[in-house]
PADREN-597365 format. One record per atom (N, C-alpha, C, O, CB): atom name; x, y, z; residue number from 1. Coordinates in Angstrom, 3 decimals, padded with zeros to 6 digits. Each point is the difference from the previous one (the first is absolute). Glycine has a CB too. Layout:
<rs>
{r CA, {X, Y, Z}, NUM},
...
</rs>
This chain:
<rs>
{r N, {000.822, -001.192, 000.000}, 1},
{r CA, {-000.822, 001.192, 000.000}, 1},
{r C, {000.864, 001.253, 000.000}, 1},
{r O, {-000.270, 000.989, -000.682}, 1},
{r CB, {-001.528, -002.242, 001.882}, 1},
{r N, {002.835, 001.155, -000.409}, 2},
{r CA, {000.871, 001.149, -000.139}, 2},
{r C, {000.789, 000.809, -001.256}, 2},
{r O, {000.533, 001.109, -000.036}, 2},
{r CB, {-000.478, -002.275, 002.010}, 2},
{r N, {-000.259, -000.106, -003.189}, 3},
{r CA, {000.652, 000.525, -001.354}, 3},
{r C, {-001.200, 000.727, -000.530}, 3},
{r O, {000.098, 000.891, -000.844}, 3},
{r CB, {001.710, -002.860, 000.248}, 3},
{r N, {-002.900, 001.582, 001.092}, 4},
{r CA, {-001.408, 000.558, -000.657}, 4},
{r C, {-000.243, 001.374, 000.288}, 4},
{r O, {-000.081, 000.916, -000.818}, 4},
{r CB, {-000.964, -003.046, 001.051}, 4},
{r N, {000.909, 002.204, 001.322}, 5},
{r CA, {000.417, 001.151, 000.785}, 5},
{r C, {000.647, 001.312, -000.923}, 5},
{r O, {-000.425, 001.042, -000.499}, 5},
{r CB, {000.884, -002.929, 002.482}, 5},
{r N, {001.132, 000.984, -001.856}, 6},
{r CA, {000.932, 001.081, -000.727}, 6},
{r C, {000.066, 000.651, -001.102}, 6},
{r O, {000.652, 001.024, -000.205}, 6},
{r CB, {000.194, -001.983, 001.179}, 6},
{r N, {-001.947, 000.015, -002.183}, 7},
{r CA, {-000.034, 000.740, -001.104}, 7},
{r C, {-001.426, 000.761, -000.330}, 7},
{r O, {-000.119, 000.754, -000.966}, 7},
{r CB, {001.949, -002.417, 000.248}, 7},
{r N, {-002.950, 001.355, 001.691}, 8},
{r CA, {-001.103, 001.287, 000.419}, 8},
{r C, {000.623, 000.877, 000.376}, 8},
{r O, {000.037, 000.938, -000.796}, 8},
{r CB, {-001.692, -001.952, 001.486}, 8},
{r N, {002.506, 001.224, 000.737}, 9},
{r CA, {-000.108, 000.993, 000.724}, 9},
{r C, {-000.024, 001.125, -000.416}, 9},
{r O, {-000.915, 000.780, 000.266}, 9},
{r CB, {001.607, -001.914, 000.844}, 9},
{r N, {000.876, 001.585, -002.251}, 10},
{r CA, {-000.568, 001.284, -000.848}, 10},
{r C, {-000.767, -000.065, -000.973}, 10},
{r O, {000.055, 001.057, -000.629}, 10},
{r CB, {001.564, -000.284, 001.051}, 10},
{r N, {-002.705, -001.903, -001.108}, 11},
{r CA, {-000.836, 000.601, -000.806}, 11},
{r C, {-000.781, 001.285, -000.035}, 11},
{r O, {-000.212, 000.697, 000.992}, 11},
{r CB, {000.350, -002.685, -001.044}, 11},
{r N, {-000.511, 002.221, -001.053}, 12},
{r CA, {-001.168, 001.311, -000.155}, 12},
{r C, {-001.389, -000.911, 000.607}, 12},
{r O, {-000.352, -001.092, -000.449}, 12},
{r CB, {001.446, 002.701, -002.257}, 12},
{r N, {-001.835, -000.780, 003.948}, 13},
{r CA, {-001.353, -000.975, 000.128}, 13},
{r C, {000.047, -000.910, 001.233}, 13},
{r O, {-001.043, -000.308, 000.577}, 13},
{r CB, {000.836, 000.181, -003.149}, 13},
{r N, {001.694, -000.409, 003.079}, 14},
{r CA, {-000.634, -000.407, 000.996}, 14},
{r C, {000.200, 000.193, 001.589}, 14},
{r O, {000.555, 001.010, 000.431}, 14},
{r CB, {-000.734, -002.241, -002.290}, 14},
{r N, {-000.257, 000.307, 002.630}, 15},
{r CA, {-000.239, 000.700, 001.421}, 15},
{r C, {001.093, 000.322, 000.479}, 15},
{r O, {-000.046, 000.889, 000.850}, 15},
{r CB, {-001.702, -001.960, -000.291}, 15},
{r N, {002.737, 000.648, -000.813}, 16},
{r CA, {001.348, 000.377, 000.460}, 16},
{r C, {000.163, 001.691, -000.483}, 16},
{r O, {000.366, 000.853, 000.808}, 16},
{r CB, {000.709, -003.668, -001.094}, 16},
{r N, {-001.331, 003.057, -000.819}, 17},
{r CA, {-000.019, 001.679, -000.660}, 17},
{r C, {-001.110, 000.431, 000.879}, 17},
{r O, {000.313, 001.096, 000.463}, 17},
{r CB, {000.362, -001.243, -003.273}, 17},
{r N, {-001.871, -000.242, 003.258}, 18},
{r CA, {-000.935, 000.648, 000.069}, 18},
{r C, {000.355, 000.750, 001.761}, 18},
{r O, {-000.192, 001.168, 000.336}, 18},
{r CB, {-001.521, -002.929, -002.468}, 18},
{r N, {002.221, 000.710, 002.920}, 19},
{r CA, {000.297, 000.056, 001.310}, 19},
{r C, {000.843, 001.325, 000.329}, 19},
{r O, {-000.528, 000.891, 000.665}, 19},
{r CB, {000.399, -003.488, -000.630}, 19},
{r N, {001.221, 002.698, -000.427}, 20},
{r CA, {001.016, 001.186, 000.105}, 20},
{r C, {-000.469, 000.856, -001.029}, 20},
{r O, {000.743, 000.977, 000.080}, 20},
{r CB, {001.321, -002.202, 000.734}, 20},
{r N, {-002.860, 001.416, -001.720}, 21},
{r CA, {-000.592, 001.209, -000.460}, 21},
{r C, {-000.906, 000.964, 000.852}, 21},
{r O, {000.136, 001.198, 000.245}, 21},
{r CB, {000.064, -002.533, -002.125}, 21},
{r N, {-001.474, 000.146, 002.371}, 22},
{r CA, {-000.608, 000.816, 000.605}, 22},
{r C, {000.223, 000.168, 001.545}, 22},
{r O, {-000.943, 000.548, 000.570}, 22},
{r CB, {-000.422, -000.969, -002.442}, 22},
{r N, {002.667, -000.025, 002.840}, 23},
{r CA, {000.944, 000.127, 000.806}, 23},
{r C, {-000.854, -000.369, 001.139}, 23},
{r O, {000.066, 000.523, 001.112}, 23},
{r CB, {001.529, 001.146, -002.270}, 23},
{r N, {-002.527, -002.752, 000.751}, 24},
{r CA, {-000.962, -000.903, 001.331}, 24},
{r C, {-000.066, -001.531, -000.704}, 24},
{r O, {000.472, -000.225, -001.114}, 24},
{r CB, {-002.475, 002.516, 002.131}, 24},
{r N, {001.488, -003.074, -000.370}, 25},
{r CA, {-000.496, -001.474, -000.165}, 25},
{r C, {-000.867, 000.118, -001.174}, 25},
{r O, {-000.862, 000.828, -000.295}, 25},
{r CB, {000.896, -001.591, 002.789}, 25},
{r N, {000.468, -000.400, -003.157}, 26},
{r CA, {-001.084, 000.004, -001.281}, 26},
{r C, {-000.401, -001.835, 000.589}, 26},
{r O, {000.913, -000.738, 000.370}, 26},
{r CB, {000.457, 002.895, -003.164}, 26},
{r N, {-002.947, -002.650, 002.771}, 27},
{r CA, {-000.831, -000.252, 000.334}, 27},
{r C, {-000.755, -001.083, -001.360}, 27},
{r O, {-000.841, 000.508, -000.741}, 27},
{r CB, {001.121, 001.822, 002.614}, 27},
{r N, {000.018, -003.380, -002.003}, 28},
{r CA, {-000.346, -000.977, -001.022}, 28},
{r C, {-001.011, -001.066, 000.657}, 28},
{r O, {000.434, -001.143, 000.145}, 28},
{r CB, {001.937, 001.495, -001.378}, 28},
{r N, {-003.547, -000.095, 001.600}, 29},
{r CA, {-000.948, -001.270, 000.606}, 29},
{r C, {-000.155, -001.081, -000.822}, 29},
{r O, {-000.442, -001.122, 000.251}, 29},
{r CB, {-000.847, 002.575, 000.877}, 29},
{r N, {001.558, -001.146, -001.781}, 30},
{r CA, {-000.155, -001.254, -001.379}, 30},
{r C, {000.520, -000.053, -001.193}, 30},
{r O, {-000.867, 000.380, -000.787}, 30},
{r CB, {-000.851, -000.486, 001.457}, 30},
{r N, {002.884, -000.224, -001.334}, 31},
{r CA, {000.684, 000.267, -001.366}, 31},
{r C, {-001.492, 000.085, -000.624}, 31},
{r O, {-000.554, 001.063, -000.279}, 31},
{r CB, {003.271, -002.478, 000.198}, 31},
{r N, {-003.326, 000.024, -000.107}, 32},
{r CA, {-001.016, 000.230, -000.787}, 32},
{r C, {-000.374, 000.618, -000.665}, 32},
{r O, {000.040, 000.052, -001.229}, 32},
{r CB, {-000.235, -000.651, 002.123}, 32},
{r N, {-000.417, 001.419, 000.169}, 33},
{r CA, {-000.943, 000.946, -000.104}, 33},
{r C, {-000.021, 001.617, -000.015}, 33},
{r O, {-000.959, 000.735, -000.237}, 33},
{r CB, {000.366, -002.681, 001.077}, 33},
{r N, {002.054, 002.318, -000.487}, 34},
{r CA, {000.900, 000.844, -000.550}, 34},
{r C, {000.300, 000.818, -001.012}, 34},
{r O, {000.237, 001.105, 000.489}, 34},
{r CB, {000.047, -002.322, 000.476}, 34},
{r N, {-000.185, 001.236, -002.011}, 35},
{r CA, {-000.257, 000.281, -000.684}, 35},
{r C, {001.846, 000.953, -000.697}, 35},
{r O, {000.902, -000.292, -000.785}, 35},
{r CB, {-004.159, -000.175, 001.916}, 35},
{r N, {002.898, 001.665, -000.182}, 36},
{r CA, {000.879, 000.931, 000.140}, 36},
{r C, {002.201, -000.722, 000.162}, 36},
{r O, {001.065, 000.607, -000.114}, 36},
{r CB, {-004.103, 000.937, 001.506}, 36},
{r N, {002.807, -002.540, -001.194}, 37},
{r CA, {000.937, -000.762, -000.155}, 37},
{r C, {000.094, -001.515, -001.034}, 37},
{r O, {000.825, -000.906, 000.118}, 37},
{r CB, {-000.760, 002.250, 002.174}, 37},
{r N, {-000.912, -001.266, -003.045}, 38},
{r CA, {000.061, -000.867, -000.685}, 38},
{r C, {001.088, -001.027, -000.873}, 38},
{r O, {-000.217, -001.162, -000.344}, 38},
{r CB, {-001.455, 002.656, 000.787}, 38},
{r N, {003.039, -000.587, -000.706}, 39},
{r CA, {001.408, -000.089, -000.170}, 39},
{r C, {-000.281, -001.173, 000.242}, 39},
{r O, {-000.469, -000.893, -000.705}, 39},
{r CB, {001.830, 002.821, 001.213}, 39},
{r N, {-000.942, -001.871, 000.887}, 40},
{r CA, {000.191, -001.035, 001.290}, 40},
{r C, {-000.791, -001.183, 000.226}, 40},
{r O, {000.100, -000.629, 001.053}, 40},
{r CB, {000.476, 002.484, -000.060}, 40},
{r N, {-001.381, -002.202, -001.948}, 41},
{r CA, {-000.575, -001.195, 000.118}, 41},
{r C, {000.204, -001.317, -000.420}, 41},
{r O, {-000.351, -001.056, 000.526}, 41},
{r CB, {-000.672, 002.533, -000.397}, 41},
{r N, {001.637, -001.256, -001.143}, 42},
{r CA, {000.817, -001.789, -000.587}, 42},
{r C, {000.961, -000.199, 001.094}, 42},
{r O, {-000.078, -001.105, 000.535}, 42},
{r CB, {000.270, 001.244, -003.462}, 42},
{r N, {000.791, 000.754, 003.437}, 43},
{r CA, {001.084, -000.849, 001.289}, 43},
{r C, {-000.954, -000.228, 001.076}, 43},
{r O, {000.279, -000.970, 000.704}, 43},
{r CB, {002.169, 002.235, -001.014}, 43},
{r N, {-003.582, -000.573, 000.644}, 44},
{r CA, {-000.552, 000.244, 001.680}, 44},
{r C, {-001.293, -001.534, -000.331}, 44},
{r O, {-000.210, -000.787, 000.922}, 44},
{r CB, {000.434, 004.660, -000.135}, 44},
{r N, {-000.780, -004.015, -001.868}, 45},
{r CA, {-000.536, -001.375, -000.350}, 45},
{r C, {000.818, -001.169, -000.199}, 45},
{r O, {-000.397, -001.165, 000.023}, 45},
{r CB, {-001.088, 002.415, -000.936}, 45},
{r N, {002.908, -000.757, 000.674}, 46},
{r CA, {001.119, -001.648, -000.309}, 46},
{r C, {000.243, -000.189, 001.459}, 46},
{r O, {000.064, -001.161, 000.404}, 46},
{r CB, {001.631, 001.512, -002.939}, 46},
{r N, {-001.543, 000.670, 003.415}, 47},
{r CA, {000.422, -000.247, 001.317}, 47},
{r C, {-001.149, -000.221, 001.132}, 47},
{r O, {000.317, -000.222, 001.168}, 47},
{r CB, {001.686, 001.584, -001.945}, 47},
{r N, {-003.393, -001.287, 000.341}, 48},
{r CA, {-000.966, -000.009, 000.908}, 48},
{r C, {000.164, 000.914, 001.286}, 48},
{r O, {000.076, -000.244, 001.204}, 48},
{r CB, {-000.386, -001.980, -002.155}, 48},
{r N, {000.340, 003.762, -000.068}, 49},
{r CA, {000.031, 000.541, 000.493}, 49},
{r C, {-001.481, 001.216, 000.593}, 49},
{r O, {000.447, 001.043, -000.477}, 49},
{r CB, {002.015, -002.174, -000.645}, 49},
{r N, {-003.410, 001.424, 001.605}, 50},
{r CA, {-001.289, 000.361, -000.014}, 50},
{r C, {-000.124, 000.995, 000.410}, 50},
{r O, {-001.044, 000.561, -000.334}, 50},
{r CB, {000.409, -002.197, 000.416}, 50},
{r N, {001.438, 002.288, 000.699}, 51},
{r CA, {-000.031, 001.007, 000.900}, 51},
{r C, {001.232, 001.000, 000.078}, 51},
{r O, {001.060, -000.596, -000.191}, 51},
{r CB, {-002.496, -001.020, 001.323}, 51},
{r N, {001.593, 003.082, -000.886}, 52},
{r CA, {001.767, -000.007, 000.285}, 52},
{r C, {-000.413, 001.783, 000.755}, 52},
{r O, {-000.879, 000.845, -000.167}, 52},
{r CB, {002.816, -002.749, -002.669}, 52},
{r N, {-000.714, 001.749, 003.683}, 53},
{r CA, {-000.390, 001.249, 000.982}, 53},
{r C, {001.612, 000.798, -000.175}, 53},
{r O, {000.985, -000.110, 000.731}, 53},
{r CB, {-003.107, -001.294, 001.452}, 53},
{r N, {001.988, 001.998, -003.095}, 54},
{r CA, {001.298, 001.288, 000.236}, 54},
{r C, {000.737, 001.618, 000.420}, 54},
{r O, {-000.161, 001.092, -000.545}, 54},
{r CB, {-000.330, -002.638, -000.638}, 54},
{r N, {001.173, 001.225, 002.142}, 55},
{r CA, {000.562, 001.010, 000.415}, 55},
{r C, {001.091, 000.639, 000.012}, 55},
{r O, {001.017, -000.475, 000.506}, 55},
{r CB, {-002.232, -000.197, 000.145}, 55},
{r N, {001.172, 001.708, -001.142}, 56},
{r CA, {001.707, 001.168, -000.943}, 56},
{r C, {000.513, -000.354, 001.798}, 56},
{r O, {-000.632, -000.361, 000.993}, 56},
{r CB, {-000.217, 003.642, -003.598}, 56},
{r N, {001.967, -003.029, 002.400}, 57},
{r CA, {000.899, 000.222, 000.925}, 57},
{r C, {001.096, 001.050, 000.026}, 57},
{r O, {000.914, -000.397, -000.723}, 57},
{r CB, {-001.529, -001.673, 000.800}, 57},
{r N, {000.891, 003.236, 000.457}, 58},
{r CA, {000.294, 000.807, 000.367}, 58},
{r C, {001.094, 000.803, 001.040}, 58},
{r O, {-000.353, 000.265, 001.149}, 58},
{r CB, {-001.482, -001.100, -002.168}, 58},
{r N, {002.802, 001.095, 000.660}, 59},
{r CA, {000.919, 000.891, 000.790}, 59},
{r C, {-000.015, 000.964, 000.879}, 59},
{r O, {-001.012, 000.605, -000.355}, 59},
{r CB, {001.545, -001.107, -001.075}, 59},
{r N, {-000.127, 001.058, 002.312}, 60},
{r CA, {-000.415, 000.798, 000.774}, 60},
{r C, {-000.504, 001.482, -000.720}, 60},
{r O, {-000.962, 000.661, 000.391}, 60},
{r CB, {002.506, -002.090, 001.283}, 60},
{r N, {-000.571, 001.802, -002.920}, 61},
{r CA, {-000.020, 001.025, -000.741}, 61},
{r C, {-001.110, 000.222, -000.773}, 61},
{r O, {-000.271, 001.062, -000.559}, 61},
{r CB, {002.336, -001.292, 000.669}, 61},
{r N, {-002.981, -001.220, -000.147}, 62},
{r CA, {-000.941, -000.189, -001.552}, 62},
{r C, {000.524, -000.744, -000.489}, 62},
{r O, {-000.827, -000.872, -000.270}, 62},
{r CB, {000.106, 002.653, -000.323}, 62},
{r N, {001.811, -002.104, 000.199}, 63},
{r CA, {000.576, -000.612, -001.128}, 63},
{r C, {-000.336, -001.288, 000.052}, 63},
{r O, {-000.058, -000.673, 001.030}, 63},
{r CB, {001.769, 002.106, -001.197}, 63},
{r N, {-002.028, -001.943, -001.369}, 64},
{r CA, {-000.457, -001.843, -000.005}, 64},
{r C, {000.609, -000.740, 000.053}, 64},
{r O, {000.765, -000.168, -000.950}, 64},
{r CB, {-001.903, 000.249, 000.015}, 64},
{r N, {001.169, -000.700, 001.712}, 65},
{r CA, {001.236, -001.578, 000.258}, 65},
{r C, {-000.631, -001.324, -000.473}, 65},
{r O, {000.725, -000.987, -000.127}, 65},
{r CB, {000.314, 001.884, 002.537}, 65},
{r N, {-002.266, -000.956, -002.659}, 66},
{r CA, {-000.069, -001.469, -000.440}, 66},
{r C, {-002.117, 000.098, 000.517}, 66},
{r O, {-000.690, 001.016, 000.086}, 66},
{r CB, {004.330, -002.567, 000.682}, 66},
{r N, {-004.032, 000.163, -000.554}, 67},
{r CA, {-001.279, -000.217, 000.232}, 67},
{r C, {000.314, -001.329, 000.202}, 67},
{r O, {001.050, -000.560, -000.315}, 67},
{r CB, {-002.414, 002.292, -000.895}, 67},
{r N, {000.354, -002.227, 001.775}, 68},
{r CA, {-000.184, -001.521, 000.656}, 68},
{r C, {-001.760, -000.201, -000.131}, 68},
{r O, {-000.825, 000.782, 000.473}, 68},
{r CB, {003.239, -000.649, 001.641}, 68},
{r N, {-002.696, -001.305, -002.830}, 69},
{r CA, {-000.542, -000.425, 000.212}, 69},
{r C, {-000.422, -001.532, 000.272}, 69},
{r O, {000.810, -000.926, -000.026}, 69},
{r CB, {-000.590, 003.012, -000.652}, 69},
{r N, {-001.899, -002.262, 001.001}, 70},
{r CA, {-000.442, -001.269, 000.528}, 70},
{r C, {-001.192, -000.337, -000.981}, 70},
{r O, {-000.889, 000.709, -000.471}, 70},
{r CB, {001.645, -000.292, 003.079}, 70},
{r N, {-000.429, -001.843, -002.754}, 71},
{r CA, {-000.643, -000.619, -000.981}, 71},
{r C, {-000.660, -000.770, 000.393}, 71},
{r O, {000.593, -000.951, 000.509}, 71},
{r CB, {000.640, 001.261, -001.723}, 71},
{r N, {-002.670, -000.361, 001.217}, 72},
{r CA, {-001.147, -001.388, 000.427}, 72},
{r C, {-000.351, -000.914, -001.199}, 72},
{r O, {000.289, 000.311, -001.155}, 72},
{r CB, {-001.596, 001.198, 002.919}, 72},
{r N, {000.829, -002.365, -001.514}, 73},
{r CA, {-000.803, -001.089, -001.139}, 73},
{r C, {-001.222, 000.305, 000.199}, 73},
{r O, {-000.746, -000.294, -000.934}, 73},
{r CB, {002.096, -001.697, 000.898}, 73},
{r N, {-001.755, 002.411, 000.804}, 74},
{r CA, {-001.958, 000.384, -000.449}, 74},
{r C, {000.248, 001.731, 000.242}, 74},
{r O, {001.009, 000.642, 000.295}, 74},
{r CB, {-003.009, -003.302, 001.107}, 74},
{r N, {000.726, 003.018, -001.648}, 75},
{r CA, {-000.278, 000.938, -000.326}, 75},
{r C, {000.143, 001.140, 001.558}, 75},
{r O, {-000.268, -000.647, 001.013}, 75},
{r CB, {-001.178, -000.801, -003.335}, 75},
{r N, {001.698, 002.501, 002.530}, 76},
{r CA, {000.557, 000.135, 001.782}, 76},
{r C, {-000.106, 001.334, -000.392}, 76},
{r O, {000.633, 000.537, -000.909}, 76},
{r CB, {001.263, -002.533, 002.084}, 76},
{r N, {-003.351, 002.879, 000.103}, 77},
{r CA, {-000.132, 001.240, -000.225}, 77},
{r C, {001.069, 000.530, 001.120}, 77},
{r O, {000.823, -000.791, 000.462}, 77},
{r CB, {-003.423, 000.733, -001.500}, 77},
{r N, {002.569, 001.124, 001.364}, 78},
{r CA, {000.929, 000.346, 001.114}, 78},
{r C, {-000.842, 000.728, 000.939}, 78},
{r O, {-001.016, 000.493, -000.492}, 78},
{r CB, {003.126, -000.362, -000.886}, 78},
{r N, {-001.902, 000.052, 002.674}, 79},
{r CA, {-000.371, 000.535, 001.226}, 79},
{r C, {000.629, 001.021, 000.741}, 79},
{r O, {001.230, 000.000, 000.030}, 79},
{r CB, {-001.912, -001.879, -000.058}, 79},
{r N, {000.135, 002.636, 000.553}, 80},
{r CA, {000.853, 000.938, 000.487}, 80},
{r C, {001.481, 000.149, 000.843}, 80},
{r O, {001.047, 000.592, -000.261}, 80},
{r CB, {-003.262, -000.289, -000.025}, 80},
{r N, {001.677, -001.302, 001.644}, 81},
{r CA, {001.318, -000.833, 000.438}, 81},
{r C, {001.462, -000.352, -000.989}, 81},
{r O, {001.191, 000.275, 000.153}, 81},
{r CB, {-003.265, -001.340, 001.180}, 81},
{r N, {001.330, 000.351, -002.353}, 82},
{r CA, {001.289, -000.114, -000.969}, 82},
{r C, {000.646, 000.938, -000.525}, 82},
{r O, {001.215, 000.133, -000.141}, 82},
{r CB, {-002.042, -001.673, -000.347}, 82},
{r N, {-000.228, 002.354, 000.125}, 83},
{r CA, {000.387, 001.275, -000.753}, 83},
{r C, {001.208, 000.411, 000.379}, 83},
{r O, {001.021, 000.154, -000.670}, 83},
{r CB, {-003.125, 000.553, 000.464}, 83},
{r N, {001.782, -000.450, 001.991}, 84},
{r CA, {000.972, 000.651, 000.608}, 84},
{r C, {001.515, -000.924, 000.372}, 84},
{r O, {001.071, 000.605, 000.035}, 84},
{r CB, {-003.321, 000.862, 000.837}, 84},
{r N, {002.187, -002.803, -000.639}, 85},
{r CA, {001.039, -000.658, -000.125}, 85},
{r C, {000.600, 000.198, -001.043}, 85},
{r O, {001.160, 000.412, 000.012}, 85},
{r CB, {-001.909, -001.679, 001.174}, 85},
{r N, {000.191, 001.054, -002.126}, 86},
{r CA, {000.784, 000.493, -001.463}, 86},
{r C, {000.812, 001.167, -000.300}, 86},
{r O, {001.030, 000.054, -000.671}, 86},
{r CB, {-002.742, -001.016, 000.003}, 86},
{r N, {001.033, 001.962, 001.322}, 87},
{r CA, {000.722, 001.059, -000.166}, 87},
{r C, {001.459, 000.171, 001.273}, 87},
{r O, {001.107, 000.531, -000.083}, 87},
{r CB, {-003.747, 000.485, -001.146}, 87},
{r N, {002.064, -001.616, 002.116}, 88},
{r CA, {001.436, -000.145, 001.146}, 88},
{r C, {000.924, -000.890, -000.455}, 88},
{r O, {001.191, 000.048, 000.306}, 88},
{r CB, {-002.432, 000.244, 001.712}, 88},
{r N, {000.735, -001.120, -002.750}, 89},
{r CA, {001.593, -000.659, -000.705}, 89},
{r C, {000.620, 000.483, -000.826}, 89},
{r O, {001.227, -000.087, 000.058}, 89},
{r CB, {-001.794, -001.543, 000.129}, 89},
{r N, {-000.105, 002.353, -001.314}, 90},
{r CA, {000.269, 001.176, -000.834}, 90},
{r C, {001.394, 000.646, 001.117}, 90},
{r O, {001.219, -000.160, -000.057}, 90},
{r CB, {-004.293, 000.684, -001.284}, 90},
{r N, {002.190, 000.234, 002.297}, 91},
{r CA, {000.812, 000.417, 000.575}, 91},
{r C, {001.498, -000.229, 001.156}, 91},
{r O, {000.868, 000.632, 000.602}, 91},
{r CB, {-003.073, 000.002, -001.583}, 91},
{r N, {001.731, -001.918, 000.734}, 92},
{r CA, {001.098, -000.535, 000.970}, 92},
{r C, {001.239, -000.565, -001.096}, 92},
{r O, {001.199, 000.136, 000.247}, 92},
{r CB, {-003.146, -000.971, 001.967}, 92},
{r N, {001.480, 000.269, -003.293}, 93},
{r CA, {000.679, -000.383, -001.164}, 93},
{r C, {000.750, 001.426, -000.611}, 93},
{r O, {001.150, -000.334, -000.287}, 93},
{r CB, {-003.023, -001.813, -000.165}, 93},
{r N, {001.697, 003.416, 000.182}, 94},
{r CA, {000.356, 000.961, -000.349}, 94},
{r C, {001.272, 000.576, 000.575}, 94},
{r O, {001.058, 000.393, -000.492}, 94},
{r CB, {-003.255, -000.356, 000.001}, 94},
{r N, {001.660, -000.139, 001.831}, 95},
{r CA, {001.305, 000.215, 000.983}, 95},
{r C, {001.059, -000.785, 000.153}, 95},
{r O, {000.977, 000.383, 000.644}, 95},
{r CB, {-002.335, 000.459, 000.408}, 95},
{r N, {001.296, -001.975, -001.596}, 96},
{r CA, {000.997, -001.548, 000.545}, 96},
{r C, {000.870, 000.540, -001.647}, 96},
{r O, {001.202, 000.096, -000.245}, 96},
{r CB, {-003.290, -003.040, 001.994}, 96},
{r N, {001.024, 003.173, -002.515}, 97},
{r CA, {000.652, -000.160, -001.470}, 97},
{r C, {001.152, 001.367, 000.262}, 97},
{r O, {001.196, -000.103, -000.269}, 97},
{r CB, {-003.747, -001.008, -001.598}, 97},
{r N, {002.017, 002.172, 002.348}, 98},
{r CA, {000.512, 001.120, 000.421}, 98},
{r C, {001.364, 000.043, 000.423}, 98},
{r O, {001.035, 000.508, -000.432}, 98},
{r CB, {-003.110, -000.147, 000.895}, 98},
{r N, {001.754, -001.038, 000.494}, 99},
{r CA, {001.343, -000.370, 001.211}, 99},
{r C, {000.976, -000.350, -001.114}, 99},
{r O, {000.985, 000.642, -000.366}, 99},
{r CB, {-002.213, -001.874, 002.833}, 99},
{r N, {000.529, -000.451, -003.144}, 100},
{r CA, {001.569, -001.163, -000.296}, 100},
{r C, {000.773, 001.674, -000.850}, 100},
{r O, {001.048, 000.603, 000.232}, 100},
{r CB, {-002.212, -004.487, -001.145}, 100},
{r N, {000.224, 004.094, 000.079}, 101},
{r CA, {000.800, 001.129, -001.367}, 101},
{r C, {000.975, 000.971, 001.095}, 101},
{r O, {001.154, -000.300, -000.308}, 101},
{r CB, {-003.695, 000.731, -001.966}, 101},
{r N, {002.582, 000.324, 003.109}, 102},
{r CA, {000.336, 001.210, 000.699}, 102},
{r C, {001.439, -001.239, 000.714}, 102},
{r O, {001.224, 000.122, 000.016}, 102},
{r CB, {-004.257, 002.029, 000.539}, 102},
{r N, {002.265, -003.071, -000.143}, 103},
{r CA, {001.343, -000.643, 000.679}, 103},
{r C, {000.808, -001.406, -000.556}, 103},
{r O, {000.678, -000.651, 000.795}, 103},
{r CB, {-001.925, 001.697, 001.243}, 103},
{r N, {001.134, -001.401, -003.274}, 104},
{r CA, {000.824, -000.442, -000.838}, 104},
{r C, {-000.207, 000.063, -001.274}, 104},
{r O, {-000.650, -000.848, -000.612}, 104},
{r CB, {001.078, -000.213, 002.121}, 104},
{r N, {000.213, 002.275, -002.134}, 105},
{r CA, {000.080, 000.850, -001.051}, 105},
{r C, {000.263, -001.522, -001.238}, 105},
{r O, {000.462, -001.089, 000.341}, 105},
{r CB, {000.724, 004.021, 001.170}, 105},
{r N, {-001.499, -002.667, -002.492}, 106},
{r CA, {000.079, -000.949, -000.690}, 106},
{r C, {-000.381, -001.553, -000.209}, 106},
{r O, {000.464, -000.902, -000.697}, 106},
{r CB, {000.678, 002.593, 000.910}, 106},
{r N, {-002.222, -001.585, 000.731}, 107},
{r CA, {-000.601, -001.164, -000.060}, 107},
{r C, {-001.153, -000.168, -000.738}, 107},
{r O, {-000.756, 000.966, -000.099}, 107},
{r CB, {001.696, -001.149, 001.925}, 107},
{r N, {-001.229, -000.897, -002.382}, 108},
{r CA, {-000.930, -000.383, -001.107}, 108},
{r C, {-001.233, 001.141, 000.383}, 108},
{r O, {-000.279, 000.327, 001.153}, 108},
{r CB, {000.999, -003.305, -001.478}, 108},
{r N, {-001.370, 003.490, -000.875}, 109},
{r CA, {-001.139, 000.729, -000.233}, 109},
{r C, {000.444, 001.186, 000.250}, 109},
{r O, {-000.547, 000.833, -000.722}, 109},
{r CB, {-001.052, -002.352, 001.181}, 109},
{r N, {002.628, 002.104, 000.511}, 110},
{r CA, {000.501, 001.500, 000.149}, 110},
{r C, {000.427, 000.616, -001.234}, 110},
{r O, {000.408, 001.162, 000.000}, 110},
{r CB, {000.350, -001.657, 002.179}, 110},
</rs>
């Protein structure tokens, strides 16, 4: 899944673009039925994939460091609770990414 991953992530169209554009969680209850990501449906159907919850990830400055997301096999609305976990890993992930770069210069992704 990860080679699949890698050659969406910068497409034109999908959730990976859509996430750090609009600089919040982008929100997939159902490839299905989706529409707005459609790209993404021959890998997210080869992988049984149904659902996907993404969140930009972020530097202290703004700046984009990456996104993480979570992938279900059925269809998975989200709740508020999550919402907010989501966004604290965002934020806890931002800072860690923060740190390694500031304190070992030249390490992968810096």
């Amino acid at each position: 899944m990860a080679e699949r991953i890698g050659l969406v992530r910068d497409g034109a169209g999908t959730v990976w673009d859509a996430a750090p554009a609009a600089r919040s969680e982008v929100i997939i209850q159902d490839v299905e039925g989706d529409l707005r990501y459609a790209s993404d449906l021959s890998w997210t159907r080869a992988s049984g994939i149904r659902a996907i919850h993404t969140t930009p990830i972020f530097d202290g400055g703004g700046r984009l460091l990456g996104a993480f997301s979570i992938f279900y096999d059925r269809p998975k609305p989200i709740d508020a609770p999550q919402r907010r976990r989501n966004g604290q890993h965002a934020e806890y992930l931002g800072g860690l990414l923060q740190s390694i770069k500031s304190n070992f210069p030249g390490a992968a992704g810096t």
